[in-house]
Residue frames as qw, qx, qy, qz and C-alpha x, y, z in Angstrom:
[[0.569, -0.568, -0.585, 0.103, 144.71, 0.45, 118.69],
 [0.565, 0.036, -0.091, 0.819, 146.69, 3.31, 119.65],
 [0.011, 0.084, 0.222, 0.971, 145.05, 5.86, 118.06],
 [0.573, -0.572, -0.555, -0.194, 141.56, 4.39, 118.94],
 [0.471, -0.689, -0.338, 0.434, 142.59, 4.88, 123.09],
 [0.284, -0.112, -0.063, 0.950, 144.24, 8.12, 122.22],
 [0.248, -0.364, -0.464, -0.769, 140.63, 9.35, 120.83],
 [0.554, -0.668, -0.494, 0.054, 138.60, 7.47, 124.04],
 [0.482, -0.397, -0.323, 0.711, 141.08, 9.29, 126.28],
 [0.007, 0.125, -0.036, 0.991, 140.16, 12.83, 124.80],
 [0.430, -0.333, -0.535, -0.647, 136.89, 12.18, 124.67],
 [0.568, -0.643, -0.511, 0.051, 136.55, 11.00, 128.37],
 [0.382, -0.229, -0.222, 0.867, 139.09, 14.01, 129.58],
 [0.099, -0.076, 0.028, -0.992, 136.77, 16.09, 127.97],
 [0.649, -0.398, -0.640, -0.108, 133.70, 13.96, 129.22],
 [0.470, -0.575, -0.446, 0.500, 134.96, 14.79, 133.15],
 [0.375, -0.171, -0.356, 0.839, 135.80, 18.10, 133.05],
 [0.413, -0.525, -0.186, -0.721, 132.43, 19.25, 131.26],
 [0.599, -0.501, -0.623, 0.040, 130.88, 16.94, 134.49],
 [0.570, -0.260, -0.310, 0.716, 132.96, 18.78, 136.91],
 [0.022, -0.069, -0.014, 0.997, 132.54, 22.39, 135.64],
 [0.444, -0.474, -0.464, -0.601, 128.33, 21.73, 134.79],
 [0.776, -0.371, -0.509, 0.000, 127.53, 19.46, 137.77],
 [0.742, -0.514, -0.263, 0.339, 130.73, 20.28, 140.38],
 [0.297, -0.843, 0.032, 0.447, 133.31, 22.16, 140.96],
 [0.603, 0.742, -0.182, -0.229, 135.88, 23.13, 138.56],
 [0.932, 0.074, -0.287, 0.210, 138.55, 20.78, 137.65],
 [0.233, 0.620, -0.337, 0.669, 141.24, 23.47, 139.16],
 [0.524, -0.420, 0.310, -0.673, 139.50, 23.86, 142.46],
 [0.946, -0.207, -0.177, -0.175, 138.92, 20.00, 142.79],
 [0.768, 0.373, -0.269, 0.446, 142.60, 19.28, 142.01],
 [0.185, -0.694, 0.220, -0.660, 143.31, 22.35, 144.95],
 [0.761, -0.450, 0.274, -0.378, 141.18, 20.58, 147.60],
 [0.963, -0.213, -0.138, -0.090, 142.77, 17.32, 147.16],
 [0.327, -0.857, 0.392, 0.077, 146.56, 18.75, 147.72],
 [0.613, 0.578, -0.517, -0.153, 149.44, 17.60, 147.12],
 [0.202, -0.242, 0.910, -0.269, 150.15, 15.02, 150.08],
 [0.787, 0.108, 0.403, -0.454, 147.10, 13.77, 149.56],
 [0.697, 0.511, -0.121, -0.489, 147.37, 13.49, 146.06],
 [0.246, 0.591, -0.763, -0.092, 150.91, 11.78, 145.98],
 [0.516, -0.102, 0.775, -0.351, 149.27, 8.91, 148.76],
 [0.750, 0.447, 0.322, -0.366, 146.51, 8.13, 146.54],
 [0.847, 0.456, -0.206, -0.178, 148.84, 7.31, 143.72],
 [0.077, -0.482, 0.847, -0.211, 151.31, 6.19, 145.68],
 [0.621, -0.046, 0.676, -0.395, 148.65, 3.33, 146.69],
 [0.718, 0.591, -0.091, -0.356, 147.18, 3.28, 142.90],
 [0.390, 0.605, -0.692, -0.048, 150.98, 2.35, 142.03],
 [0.285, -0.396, 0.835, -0.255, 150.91, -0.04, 144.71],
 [0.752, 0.321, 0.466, -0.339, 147.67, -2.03, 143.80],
 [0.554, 0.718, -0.345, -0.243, 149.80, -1.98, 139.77],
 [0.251, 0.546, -0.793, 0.096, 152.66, -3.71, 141.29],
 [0.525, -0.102, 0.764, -0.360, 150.69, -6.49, 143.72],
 [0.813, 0.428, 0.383, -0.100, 148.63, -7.81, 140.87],
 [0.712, 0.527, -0.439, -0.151, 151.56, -7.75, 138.32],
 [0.057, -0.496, 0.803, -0.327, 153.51, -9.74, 140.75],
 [0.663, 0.127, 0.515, -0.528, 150.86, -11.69, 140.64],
 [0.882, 0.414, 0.123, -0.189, 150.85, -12.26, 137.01],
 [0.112, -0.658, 0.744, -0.033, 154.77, -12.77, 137.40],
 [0.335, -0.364, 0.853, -0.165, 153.91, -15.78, 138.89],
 [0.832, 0.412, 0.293, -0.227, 150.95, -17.34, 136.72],
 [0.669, 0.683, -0.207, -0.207, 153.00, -16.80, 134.05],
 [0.265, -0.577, 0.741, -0.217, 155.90, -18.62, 135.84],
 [0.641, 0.068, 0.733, -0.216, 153.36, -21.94, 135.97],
 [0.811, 0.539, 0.225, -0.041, 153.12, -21.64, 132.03],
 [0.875, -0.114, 0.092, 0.462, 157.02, -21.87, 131.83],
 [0.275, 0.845, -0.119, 0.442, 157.58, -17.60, 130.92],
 [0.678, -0.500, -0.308, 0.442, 160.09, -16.81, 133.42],
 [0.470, 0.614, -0.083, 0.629, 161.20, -12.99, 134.07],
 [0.431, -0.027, -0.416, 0.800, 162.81, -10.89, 136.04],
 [0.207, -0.496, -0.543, 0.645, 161.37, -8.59, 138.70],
 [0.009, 0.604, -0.078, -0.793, 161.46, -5.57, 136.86],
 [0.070, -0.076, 0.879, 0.465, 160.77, -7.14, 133.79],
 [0.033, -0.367, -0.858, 0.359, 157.75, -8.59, 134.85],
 [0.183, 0.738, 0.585, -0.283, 156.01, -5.77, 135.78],
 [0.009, 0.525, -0.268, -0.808, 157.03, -3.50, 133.15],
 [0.075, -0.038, -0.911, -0.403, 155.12, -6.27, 130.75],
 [0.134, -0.554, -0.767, 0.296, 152.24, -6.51, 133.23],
 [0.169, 0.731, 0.228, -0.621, 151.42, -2.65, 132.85],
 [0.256, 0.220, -0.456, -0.824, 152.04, -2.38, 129.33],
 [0.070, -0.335, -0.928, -0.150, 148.80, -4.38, 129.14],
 [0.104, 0.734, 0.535, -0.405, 146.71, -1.65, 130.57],
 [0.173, -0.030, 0.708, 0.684, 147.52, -0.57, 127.37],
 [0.402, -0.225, -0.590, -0.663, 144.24, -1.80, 126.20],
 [0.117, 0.394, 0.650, -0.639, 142.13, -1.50, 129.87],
 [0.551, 0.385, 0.159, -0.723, 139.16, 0.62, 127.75],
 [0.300, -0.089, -0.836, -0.450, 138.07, -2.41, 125.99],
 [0.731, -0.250, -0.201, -0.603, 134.71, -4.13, 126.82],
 [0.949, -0.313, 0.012, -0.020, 134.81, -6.37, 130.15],
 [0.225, -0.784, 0.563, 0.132, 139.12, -4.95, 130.05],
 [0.911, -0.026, 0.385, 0.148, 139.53, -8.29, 127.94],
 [0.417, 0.891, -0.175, 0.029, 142.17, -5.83, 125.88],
 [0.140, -0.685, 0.707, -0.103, 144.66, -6.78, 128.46],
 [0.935, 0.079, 0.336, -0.079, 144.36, -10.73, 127.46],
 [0.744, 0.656, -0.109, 0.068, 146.85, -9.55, 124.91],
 [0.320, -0.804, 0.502, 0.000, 150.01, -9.40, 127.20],
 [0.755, -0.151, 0.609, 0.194, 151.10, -12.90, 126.87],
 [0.746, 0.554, 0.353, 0.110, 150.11, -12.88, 123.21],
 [0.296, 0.914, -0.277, 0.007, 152.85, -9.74, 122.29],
 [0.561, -0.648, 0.455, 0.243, 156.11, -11.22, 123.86],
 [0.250, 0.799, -0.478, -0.264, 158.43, -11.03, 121.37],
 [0.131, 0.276, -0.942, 0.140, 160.55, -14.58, 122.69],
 [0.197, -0.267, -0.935, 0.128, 158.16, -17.43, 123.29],
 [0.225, -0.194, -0.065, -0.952, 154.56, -15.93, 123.24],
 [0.398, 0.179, 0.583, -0.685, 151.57, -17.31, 125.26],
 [0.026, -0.146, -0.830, -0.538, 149.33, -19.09, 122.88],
 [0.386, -0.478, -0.122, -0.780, 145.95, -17.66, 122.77],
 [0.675, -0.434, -0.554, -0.223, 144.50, -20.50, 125.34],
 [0.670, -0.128, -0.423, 0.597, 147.08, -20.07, 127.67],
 [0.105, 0.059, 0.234, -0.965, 146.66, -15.80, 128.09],
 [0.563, -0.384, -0.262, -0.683, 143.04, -16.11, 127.97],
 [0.622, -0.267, -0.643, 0.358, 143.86, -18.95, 130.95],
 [0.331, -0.195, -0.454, 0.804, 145.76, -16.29, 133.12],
 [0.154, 0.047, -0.228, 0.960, 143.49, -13.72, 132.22],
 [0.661, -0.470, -0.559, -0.174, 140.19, -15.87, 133.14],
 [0.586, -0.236, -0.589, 0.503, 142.57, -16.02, 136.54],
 [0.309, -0.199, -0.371, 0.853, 142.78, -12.65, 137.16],
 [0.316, -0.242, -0.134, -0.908, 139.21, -11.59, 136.86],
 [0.687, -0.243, -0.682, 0.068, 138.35, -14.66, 138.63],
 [0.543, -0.102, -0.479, 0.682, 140.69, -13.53, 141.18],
 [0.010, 0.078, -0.187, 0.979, 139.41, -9.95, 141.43],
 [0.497, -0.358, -0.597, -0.518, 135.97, -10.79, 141.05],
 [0.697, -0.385, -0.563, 0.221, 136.02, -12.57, 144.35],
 [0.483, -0.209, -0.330, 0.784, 138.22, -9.97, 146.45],
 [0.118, -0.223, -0.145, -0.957, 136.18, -7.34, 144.92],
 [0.590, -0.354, -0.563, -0.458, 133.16, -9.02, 146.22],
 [0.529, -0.502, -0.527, 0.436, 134.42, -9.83, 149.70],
 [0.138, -0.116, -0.220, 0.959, 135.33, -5.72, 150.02],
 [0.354, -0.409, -0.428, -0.724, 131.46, -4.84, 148.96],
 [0.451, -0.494, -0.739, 0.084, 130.02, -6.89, 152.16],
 [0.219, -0.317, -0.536, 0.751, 130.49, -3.45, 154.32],
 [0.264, -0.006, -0.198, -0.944, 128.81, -1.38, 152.01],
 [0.462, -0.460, -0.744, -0.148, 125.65, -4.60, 151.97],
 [0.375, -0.293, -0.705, 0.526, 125.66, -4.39, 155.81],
 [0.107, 0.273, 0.204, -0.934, 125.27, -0.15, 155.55],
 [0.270, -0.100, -0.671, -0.683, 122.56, -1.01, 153.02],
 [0.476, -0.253, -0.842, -0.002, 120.59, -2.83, 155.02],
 [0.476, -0.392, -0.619, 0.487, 120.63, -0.70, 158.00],
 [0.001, -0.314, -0.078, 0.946, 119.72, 2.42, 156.52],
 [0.463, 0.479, 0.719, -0.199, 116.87, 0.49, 154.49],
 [0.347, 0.563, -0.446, -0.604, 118.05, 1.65, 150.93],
 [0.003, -0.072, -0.893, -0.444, 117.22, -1.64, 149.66],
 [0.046, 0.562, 0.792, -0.234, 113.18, -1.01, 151.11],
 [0.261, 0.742, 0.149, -0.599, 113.06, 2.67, 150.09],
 [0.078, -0.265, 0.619, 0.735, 114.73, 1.51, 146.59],
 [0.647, 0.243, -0.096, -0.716, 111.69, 1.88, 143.44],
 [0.916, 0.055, 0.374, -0.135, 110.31, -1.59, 142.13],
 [0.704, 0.683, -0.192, -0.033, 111.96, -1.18, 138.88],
 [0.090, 0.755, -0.643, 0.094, 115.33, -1.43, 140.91],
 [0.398, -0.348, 0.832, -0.167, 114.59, -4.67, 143.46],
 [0.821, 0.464, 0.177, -0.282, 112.85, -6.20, 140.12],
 [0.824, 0.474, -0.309, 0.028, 116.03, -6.03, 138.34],
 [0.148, -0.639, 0.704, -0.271, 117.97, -7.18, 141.18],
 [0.729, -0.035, 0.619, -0.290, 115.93, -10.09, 141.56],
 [0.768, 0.593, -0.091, -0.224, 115.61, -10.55, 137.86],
 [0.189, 0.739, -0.642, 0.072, 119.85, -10.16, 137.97],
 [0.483, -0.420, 0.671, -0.374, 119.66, -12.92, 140.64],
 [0.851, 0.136, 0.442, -0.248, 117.74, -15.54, 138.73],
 [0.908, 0.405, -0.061, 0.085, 119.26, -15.85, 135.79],
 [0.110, -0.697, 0.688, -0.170, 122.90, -15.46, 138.08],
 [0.585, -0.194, 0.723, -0.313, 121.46, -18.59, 139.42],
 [0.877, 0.312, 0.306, -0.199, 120.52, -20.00, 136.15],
 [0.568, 0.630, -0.475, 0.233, 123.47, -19.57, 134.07],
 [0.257, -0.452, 0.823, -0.229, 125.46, -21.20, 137.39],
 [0.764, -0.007, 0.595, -0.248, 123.26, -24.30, 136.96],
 [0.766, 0.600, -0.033, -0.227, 123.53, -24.38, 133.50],
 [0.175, 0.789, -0.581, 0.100, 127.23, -24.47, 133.88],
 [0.336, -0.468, 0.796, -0.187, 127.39, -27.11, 136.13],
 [0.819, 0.242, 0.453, -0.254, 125.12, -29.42, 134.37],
 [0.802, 0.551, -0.004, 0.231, 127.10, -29.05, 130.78],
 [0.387, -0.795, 0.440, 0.158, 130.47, -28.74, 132.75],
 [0.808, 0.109, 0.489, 0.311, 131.74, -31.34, 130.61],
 [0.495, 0.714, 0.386, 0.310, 130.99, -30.02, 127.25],
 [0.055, -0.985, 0.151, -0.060, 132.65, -26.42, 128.74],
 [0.603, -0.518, 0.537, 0.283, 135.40, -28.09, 129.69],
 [0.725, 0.243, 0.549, 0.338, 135.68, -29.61, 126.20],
 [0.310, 0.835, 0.289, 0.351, 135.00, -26.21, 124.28],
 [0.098, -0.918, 0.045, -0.381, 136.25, -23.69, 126.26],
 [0.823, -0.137, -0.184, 0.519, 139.93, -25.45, 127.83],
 [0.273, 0.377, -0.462, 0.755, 141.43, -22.02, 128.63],
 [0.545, -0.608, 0.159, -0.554, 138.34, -21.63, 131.63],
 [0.943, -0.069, -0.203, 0.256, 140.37, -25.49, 132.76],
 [0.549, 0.482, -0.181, 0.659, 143.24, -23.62, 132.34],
 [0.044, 0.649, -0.219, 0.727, 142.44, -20.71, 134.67],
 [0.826, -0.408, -0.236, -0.309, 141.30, -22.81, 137.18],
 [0.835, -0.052, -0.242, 0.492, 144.68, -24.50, 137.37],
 [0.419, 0.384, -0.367, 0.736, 146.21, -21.40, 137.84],
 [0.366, -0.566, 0.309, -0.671, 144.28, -20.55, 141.08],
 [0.895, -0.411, -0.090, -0.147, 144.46, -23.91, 142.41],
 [0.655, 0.363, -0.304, 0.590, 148.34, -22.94, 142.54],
 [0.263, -0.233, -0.410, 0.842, 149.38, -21.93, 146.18],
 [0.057, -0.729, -0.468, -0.497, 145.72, -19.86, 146.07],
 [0.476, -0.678, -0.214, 0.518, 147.29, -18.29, 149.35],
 [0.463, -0.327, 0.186, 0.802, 149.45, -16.21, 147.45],
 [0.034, 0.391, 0.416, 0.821, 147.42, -14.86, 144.48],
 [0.321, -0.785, -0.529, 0.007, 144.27, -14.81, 147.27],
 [0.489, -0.462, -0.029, 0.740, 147.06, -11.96, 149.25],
 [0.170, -0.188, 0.283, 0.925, 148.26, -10.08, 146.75],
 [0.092, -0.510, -0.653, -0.552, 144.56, -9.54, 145.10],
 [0.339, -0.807, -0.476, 0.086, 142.91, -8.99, 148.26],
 [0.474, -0.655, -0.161, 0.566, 145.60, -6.41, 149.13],
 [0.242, 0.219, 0.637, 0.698, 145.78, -4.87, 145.87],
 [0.240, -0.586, -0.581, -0.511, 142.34, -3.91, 145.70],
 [0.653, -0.414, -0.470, 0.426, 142.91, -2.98, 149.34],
 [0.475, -0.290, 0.044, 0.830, 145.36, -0.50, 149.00],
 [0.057, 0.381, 0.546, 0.744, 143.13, 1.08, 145.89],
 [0.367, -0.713, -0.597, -0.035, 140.24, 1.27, 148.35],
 [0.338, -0.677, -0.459, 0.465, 142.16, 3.22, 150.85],
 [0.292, -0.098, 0.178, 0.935, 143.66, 5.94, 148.21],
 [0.026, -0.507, -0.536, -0.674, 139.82, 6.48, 147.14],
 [0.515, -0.619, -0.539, 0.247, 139.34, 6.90, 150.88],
 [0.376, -0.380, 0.046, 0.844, 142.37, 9.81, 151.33],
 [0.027, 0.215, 0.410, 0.886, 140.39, 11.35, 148.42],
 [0.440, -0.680, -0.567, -0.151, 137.04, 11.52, 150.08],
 [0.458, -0.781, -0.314, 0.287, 138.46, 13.03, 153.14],
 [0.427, -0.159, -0.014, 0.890, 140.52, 15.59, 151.49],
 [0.113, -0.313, -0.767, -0.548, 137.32, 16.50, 149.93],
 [0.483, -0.067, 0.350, -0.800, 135.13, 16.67, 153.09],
 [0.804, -0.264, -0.471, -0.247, 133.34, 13.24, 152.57],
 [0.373, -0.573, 0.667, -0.297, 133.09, 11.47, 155.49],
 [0.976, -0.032, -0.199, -0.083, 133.01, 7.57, 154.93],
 [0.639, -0.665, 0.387, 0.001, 135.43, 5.47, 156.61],
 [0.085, 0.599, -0.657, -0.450, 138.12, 3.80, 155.40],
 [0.245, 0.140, 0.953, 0.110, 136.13, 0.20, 154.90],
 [0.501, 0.696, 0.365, -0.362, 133.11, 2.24, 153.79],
 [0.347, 0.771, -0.329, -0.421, 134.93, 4.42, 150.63],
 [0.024, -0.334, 0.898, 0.285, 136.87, 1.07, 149.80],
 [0.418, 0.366, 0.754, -0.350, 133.28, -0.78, 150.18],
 [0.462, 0.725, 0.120, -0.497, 132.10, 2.08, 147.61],
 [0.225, 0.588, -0.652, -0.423, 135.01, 2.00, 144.91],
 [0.091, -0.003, 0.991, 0.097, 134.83, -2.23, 145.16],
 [0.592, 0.611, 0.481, -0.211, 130.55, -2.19, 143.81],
 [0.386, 0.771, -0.181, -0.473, 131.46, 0.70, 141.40],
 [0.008, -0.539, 0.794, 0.280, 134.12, -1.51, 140.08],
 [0.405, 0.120, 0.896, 0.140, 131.89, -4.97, 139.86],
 [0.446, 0.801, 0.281, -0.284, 128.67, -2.46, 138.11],
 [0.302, 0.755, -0.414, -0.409, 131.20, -1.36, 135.77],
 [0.051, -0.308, 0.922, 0.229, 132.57, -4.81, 134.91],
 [0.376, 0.189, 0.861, -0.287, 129.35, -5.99, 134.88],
 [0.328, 0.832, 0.051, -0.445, 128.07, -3.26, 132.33],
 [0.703, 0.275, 0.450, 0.476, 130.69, -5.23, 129.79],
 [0.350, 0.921, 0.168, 0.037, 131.54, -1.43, 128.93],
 [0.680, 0.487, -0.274, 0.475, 134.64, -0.17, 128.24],
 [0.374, 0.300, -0.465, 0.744, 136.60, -0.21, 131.66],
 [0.270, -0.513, -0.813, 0.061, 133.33, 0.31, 132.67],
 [0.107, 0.007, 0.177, 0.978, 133.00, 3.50, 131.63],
 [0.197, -0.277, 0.150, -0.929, 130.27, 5.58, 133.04],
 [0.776, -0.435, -0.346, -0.299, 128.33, 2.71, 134.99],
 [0.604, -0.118, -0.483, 0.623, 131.33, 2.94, 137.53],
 [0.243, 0.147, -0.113, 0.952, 131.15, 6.36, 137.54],
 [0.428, -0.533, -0.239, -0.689, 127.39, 6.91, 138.11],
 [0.730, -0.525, -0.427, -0.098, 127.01, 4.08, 140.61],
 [0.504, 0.011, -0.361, 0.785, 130.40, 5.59, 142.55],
 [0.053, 0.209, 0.068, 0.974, 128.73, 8.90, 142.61],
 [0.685, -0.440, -0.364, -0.452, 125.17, 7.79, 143.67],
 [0.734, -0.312, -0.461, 0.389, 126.87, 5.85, 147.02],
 [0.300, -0.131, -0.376, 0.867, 128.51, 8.90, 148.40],
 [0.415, -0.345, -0.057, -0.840, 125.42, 11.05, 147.70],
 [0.731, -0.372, -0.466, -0.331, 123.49, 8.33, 149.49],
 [0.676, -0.284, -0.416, 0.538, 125.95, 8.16, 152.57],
 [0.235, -0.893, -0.211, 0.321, 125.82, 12.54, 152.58],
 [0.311, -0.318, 0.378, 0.812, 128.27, 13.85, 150.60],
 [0.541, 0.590, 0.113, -0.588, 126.91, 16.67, 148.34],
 [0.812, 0.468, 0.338, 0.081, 126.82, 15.61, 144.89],
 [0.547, 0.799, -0.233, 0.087, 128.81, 18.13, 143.41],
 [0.061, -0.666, 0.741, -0.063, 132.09, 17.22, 145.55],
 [0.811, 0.171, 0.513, -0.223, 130.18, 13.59, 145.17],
 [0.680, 0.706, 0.093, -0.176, 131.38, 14.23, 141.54],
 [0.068, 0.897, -0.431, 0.073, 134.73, 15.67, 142.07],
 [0.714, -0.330, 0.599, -0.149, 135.65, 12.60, 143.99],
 [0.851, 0.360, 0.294, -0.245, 134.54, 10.49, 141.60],
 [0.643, 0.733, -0.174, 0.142, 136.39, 11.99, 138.35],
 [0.100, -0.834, 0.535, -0.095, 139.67, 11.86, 140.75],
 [0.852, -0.017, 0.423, -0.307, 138.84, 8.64, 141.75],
 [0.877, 0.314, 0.335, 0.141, 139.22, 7.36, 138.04],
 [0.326, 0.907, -0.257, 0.069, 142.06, 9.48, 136.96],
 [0.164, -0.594, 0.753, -0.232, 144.31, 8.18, 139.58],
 [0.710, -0.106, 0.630, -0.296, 142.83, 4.25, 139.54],
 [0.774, 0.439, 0.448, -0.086, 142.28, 4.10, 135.73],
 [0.562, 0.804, 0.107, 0.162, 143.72, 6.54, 133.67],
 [0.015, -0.766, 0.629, 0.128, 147.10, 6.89, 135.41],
 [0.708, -0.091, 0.700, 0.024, 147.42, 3.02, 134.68],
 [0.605, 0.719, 0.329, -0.093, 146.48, 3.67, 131.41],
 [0.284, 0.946, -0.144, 0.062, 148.85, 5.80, 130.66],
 [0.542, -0.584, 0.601, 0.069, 151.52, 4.08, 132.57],
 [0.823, 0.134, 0.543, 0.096, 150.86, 0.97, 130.08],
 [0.601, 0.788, 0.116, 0.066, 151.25, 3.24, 127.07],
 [0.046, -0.856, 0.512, 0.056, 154.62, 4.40, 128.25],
 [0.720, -0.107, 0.685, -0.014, 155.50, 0.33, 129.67],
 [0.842, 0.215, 0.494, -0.014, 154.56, -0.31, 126.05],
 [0.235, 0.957, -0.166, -0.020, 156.15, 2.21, 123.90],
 [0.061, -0.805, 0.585, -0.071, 159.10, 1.49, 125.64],
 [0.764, 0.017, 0.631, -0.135, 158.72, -2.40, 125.32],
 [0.705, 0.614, 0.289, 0.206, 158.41, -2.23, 121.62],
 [0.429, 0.853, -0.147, 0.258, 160.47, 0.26, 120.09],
 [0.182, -0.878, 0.359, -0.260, 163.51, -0.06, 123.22],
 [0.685, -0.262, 0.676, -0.074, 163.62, -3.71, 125.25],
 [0.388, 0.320, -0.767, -0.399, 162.20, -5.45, 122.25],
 [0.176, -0.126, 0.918, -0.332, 160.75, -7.58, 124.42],
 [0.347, 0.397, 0.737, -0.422, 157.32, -6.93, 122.78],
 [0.193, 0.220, 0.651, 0.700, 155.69, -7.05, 119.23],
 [0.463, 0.446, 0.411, -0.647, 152.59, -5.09, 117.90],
 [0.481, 0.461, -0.456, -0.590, 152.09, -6.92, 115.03]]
């Protein structure tokens, strides 16, 4: 699995910087404009939004009797982004499943990590409503082609049919499919506290894509650029592609062109955007895990 993400990662490093040097500026000149205060905020925040949601899965895992330390914790919790460039991120389901001492049985990490796409799902969904609101009022859903509010509607019905379906054979799910029981329980645990640290999480991410934008020359505000990054982020999860690889990235990049920002620093954004949200996490996990396996011990690959 290693050697697989070490291949995706060349292949999307050399995936942005053709984008950047056809389409925008060059990667040099992007990396200029966005400075180095800027740059340190923006992963300063990135890091923050790493440590609120492993503190997060601290504590799930807490309610299925793992118990570690602080530092522990989240040094476990990021070696999972490890395997972020899977399809629909369900790579990182595998956290529980490595621990060396008393591993997670599959139902149980598929539980927590039902919880914590649950969990984002929702917070990601409540930060979209400003971006709806500018929709609306600048009549980009009325000027959008048929083909688009066809498969919105289309998206809608069978949202609405696979929800009914669910609730009518809830049983039978429940019976088959006991870790989606599972994740339930864990959000029906003090949901103040995971509801917090998710919503602010995703929060903090929002405003570091913001500090990029305006080092940049975009102008969105700070609920607007966090508005933008939270869609890109459900279209890419939704797109079941790895990490949501390039259906984040187009639909990021379309929003600021549509709000005025040229395209080509529209671009630039972007590719920072995910470097400093995705792929320093990425890389964080690979260290986290490296250093898990072959140092703590705390964690098997095998």
């Amino acid at each position: 699995p290693v050697r697989q993400l070490l291949i995706v990662l060349g292949l999307v490093a050399t995936a942005y910087a053709a984008a950047l040097l056809i389409w925008g500026d060059s990667p040099r000149t992007s990396l200029a404009q966005l400075g180095w205060a800027a740059g340190l905020q923006a992963a300063s925040l990135c890091l923050l939004n790493y440590g609120l949601r492993g503190l997060r899965w601290r504590f799930w895992m807490a309610q299925h009797g793992r118990h570690f330390g602080l530092w522990q914790g989240l040094r476990l919790y990021l070696a999972g982004y490890a395997f972020t460039p899977t399809p629909g991120n369900v790579g990182e389901a595998v956290r529980g499943l490595m621990l060396a001492h008393q591993p997670l049985g599959a139902r149980q990490s598929l539980a927590i990590f039902g919880a914590e796409r649950l969990a984002d799902l929702l917070c990601l969904l409540l930060l979209c409503l400003p971006v709806a609101g500018w929709a609306w009022t600048q009549g980009l859903l009325q000027k959008a082609p048929l083909w688009v509010m066809v498969g919105l509607v289309a998206g809608l019905v069978m949202a609405g049919l696979v929800l009914g379906l669910a609730y009518r054979f809830r049983h039978a799910l429940r019976r088959r499919l006991g870790w989606l029981q599972d994740a339930w329980a864990c959000l029906r645990v003090r949901p103040w506290r995971w509801f917090a640290l998710t919503l602010a999480a995703w929060g903090a991410q929002g405003v570091a894509v913001w500090l990029i934008c305006r080092a940049l020359g975009a102008s969105p505000g700070v609920l607007m650029a966090t508005g933008f990054y939270a869609v890109a982020m459900v279209a890419g999860a939704l797109s079941a592609l790895p990490a949501g690889l390039g259906g984040t990235e187009v639909v990021l990049t379309g929003l600021l062109v549509a709000h005025g920002t040229v395209a080509g620093s529209a671009l630039a954004i972007t590719v920072l955007t995910r470097l400093l949200t995705l792929w320093l996490a990425v890389a964080l996990g690979l260290l986290a895990l490296l250093y898990s396996a072959a140092i703590a011990r705390d964690i098997r690959l095998r």
